[in-house]
C-alpha positions as CSV (number, residue, x, y, z in Angstrom):
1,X,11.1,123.5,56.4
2,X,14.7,123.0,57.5
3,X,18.0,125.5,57.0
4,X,19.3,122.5,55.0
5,X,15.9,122.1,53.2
6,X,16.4,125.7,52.1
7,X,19.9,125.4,51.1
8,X,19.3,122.7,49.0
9,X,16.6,124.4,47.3
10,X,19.4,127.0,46.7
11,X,22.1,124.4,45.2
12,X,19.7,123.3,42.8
13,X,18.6,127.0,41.7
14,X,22.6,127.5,40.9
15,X,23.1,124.4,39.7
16,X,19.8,125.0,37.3
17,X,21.7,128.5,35.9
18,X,25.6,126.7,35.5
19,X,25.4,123.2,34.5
20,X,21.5,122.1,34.3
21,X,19.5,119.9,36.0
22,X,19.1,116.2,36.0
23,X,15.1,114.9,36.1
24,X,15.7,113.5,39.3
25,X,17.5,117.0,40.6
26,X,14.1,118.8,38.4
27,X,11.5,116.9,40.6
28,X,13.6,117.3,44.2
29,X,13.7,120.9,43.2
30,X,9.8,121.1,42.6
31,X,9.1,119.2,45.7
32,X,11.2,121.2,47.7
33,X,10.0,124.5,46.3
34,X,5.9,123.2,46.6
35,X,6.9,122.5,50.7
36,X,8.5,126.1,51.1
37,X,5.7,127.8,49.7
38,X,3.1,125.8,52.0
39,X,5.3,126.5,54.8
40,X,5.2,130.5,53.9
41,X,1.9,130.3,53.7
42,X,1.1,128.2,56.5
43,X,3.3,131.2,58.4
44,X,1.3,133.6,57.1
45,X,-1.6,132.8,58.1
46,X,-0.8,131.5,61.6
47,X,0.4,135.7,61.9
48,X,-2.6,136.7,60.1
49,X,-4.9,134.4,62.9
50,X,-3.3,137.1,65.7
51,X,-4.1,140.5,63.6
52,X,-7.3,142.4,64.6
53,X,-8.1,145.7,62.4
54,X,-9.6,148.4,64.0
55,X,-12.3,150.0,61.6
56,X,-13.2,153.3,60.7
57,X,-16.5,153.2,62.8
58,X,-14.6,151.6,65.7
59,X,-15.6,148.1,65.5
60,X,-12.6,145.4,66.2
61,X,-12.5,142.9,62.9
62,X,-10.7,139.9,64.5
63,X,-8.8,138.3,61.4
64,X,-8.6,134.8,63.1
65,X,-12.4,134.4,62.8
66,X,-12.6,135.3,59.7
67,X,-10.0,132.6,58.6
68,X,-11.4,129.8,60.8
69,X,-14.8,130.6,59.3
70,X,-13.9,130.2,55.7
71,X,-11.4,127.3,56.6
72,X,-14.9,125.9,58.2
73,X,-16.7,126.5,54.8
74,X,-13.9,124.7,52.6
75,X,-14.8,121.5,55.1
């Protein structure tokens, strides 16, 4: 997602609270909103794929396994 992307998504949010939206401005707003949130989450879990938890009993829980086994299972 681009700096422009994301500034759009934030002309049509004011726009949406002044003036309204036309449909064609409603659907470029949902588009642009559905593409930031898989980007967030796509960030997310890329960060989440380098996090290791230590447990309580000592053990090292690598988090990256655990996603790329259940991304495995949804295959």
């Amino acid at each position: 997602m681009t700096e422009k992307e994301i500034q759009r998504i934030n002309e049509l949010y004011h726009k949406s609270k002044t003036e309204g939206l036309m449909p064609e401005e409603k659907s470029e707003q949902a588009r642009l909103r559905g593409e930031y949130i898989r980007a967030i989450r796509q960030n997310l879990k890329n960060t989440l794929k380098n996090v290791s938890i230590l447990e309580p009993d000592g053990r090292v829980t690598d988090v990256g396994k655990i996603i790329e086994a259940r991304d495995r299972k949804k295959q």
